[in-house]
FISE-191884 format. One record per residue (C-alpha): x, y, z; residue number from 1; residue in three letters. Coordinates in steps of 0.02 Angstrom, whole numbers, plus 32768, in hexadecimal, padded with zeros to 4 digits. Layout:
# FISE-191884
{pt {X Y Z} NUM "Ala"},
...
# end
This chain:
# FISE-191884
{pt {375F 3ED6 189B} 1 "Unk"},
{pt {36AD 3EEE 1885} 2 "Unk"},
{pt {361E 3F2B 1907} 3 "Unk"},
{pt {3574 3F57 191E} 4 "Unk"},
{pt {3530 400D 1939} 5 "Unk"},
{pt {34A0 3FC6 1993} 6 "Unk"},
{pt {3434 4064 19C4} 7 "Unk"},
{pt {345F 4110 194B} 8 "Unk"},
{pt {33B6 4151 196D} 9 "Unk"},
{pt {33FE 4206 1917} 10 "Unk"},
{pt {335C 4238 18C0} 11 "Unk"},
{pt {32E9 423A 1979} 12 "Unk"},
{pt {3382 424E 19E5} 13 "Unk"},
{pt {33D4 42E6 197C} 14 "Unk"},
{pt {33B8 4383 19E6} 15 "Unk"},
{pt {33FF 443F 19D3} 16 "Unk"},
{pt {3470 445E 1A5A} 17 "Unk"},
{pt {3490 4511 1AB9} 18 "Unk"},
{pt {34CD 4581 1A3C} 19 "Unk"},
{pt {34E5 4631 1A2D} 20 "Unk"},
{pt {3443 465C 19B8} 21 "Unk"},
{pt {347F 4710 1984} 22 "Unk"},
{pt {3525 46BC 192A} 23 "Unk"},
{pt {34DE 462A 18FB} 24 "Unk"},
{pt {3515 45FC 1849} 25 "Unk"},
{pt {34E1 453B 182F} 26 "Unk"},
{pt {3438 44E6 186B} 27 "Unk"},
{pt {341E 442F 184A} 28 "Unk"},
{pt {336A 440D 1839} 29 "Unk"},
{pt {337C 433F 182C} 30 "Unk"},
{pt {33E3 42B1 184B} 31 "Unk"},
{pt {33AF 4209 1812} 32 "Unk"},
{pt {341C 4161 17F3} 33 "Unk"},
{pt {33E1 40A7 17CA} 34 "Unk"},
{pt {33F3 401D 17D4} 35 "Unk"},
{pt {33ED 4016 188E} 36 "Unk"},
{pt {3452 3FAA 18CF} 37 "Unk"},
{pt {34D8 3FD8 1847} 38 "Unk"},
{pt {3557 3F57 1811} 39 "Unk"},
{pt {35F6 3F7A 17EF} 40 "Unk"},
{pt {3647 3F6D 177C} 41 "Unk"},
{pt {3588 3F89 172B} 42 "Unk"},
{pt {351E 400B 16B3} 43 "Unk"},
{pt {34F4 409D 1735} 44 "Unk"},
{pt {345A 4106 16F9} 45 "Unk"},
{pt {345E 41BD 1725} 46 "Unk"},
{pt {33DB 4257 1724} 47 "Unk"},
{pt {33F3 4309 1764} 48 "Unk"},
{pt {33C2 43A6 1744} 49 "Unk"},
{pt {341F 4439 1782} 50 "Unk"},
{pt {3419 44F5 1769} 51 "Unk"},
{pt {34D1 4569 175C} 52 "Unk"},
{pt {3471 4621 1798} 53 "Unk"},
{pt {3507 4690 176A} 54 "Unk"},
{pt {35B0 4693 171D} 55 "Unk"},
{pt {3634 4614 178B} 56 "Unk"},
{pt {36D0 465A 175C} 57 "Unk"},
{pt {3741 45E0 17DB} 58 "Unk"},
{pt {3705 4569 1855} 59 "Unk"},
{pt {373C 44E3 18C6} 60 "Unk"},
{pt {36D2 4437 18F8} 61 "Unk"},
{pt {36E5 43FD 19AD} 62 "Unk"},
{pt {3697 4357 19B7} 63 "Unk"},
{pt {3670 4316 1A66} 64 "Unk"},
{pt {3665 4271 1A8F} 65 "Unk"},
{pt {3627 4242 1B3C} 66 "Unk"},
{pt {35FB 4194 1B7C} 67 "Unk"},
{pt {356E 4172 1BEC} 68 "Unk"},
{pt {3578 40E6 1C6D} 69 "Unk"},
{pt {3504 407D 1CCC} 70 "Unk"},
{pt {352C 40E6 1D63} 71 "Unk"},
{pt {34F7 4184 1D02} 72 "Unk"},
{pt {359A 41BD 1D15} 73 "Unk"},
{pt {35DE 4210 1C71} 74 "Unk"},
{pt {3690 41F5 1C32} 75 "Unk"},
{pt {36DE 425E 1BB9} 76 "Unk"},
{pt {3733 4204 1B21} 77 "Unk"},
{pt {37DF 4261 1AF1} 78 "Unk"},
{pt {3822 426A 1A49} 79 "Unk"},
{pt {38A1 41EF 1A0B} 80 "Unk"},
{pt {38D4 41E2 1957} 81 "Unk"},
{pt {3848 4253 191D} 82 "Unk"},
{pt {37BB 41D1 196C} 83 "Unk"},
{pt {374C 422C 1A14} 84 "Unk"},
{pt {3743 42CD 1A45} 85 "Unk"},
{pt {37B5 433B 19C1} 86 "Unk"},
{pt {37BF 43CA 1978} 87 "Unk"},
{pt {37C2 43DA 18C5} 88 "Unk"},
{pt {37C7 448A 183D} 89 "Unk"},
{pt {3725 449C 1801} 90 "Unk"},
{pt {374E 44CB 1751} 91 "Unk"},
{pt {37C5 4436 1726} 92 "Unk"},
{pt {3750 43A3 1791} 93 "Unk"},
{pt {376B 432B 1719} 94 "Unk"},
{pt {3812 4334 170B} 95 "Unk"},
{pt {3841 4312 17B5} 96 "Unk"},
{pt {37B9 428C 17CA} 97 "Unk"},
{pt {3828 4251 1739} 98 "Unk"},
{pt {38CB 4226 17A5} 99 "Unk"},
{pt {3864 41E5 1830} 100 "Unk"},
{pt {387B 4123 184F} 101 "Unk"},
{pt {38B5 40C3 17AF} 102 "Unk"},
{pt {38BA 4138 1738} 103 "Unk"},
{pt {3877 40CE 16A2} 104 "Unk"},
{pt {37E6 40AD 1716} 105 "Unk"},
{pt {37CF 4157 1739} 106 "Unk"},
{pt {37F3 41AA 1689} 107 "Unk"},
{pt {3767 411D 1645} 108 "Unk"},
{pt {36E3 417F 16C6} 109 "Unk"},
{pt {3718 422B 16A2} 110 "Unk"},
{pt {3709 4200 15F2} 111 "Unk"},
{pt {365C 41E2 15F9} 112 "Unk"},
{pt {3621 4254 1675} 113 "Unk"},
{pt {366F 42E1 15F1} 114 "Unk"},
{pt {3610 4299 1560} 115 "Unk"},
{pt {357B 42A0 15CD} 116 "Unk"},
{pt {358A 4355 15EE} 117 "Unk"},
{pt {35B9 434F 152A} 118 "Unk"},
{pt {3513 42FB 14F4} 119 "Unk"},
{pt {34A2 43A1 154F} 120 "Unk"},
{pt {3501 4424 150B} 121 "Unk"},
{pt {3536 4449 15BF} 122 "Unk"},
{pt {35EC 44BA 15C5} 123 "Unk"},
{pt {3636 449C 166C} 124 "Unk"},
{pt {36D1 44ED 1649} 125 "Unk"},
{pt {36FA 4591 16A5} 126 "Unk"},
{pt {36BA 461C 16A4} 127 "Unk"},
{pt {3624 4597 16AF} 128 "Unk"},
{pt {3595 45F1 1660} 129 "Unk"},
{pt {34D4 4602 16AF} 130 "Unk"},
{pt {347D 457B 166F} 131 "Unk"},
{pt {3417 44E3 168D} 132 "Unk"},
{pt {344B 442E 167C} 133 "Unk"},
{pt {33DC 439C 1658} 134 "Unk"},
{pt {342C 42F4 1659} 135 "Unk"},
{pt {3396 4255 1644} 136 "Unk"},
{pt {33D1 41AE 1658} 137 "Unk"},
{pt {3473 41CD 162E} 138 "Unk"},
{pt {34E2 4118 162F} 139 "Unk"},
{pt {3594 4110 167B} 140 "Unk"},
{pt {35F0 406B 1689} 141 "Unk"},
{pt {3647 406F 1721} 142 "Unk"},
{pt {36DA 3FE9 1716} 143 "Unk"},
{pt {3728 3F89 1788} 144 "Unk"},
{pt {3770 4001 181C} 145 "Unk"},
{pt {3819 4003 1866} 146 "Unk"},
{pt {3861 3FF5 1912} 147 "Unk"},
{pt {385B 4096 1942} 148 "Unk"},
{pt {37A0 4074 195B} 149 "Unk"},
{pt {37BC 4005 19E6} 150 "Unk"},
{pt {37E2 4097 1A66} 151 "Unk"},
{pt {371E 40AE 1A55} 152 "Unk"},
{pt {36C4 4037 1ACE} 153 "Unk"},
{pt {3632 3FD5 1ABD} 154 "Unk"},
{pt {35A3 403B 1AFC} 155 "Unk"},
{pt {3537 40D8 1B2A} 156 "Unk"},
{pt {356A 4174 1ACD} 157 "Unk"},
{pt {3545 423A 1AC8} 158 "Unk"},
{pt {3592 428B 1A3E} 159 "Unk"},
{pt {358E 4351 1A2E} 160 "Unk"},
{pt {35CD 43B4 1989} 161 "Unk"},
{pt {35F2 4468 199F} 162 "Unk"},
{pt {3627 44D2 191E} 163 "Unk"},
{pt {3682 457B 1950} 164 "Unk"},
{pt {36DA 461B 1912} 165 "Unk"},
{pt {3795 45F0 194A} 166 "Unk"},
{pt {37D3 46AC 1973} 167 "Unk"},
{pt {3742 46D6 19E1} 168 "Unk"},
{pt {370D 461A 1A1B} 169 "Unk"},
{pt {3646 4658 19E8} 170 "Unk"},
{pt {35E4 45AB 19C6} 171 "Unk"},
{pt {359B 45C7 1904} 172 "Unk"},
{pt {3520 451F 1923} 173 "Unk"},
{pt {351A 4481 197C} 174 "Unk"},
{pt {34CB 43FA 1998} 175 "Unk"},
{pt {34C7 434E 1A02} 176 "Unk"},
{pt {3484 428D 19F8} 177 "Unk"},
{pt {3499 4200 1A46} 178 "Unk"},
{pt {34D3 414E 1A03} 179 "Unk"},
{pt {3509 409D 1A44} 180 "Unk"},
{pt {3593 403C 1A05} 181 "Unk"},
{pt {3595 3F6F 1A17} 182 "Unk"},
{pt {3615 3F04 19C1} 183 "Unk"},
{pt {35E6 3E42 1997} 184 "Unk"},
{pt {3621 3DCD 1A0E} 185 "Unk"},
{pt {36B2 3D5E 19C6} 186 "Unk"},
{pt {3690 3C9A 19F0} 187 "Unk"},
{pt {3713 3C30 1A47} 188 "Unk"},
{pt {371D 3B8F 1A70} 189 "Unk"},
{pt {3700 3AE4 1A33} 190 "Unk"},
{pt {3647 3AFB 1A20} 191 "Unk"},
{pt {366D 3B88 1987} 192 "Unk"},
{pt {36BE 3B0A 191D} 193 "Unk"},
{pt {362B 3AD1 18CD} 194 "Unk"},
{pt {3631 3A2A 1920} 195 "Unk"},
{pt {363F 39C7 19C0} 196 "Unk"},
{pt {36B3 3964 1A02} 197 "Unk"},
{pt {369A 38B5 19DE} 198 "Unk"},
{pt {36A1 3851 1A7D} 199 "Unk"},
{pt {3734 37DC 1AA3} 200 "Unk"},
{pt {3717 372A 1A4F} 201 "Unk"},
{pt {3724 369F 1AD5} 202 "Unk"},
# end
C-alpha cells in the first residue's frame, strides 16, 4: 500500500496550543517536513527545533487526531492498534511506536528517528534533561506501511500532541498542526491494461 500526504503544511501550520505556562517543560519552536506531497514509501526530510525548559522526570504523550469534514463538523479518530488518538509513556516513545502496525515496519522508523536524536547529541531518556534540540534536514525512509493504516481516511486532519505529568494530569507542552492525507487512486478496468481492445474482425 502506498499513498500520498498531499498537504503537511507543519512548518506554517505548527501552532502552540493552550498550555499551562508556569509547568511548562517542552516548547517546540519549528516544525518543517518536505517533500510536500510525500510519497510513501519515499525519503521524508525533517527540521525542528525544540527547547526541554526543565528536568522531565516521567511523562505521557496524548496524541489527538481529529478529522475535519466538509460540513465543518469535527470527528474524533479513536485509537486502534496504536494508530489515532493514543496514549503513549513519554519516556519509552519509541518503544511503543515500535509494536505499532508491522513491527519490522515500525522498528525500521524507530530506528532512525533514534539515530536522529543520536546524530545532535540530544538524550531523550528520562529524567530528560533541559536542553535544546536542533535536527536540519534530517532523512528518514519511511517504508511501505501496513494495514493498520487504513483505519485513517483520506482527508482533512487536526492533529494535537500534549505532553503531561501522569499523577497530577498538568500539561508540560503541547502543540497542534494540521495535515491532509490522500492515497493514489488504483486503476481498473480495461483501459489500465496498457492497451485497447482490438475490435472484432468481420
Amino acid at each position: 500500500m502506498s499513498f500520498l500526504i498531499t498537504k503537511v503544511g507543519i512548518g506554517k501550520l505548527l501552532r502552540a496550543a493552550a498550555s499551562d505556562k508556569v509547568h511548562n517543560a517542552l516548547v517546540v519552536h519549528s516544525v518543517t517536513v518536505s517533500p510536500v506531497p510525500l510519497a510513501i514509501p519515499g525519503d521524508l526530510h525533517l527540521s525542528f527545533n525544540a527547547t526541554v525548559l526543565k528536568t522531565i522526570q516521567v511523562a505521557m504523550m496524548d496524541f489527538k487526531f481529529v478529522r475535519k469534514t466538509a460540513l465543518g463538523a469535527d470527528v474524533p479518530i479513536g485509537c486502534v492498534g496504536g494508530i489515532g488518538s493514543c496514549t503513549f509513556d513519554g519516556c519509552s516513545i519509541l518503544n511503543d511506536l515500535g509494536s505499532v502496525g508491522s513491527q519490522a515496519v515500525a522498528t525500521n522508523v524507530t530506528s532512525q528517528i533514534g539515530s536522529m536524536f543520536a546524530s545532535v547529541g540530544a538524550n531523550i531518556t528520562c529524567p530528560i534533561q533541559p536542553q535544546n534540540i536542533a535536527v536540519n534536514n534530517f532523512v528518514i525512509h519511511i517504508p511501505k506501511l501496513s494495514s493498520a493504516v487504513d483505519l485513517i481516511a483520506d482527508g482533512d486532519y487536526n492533529i494535537t500532541v500534549i505532553l503531561r505529568e501522569p499523577a497530577t494530569d498538568v500539561q508540560l507542552g503541547c502543540f497542534t498542526f494540521d495535515a491532509s492525507l490522500v492515497r493514489p487512486k488504483t486503476c481498473s478496468g480495461w483501459l489500465c491494461s496498457g492497451r485497447r481492445r482490438r475490435a472484432p474482425s468481420s
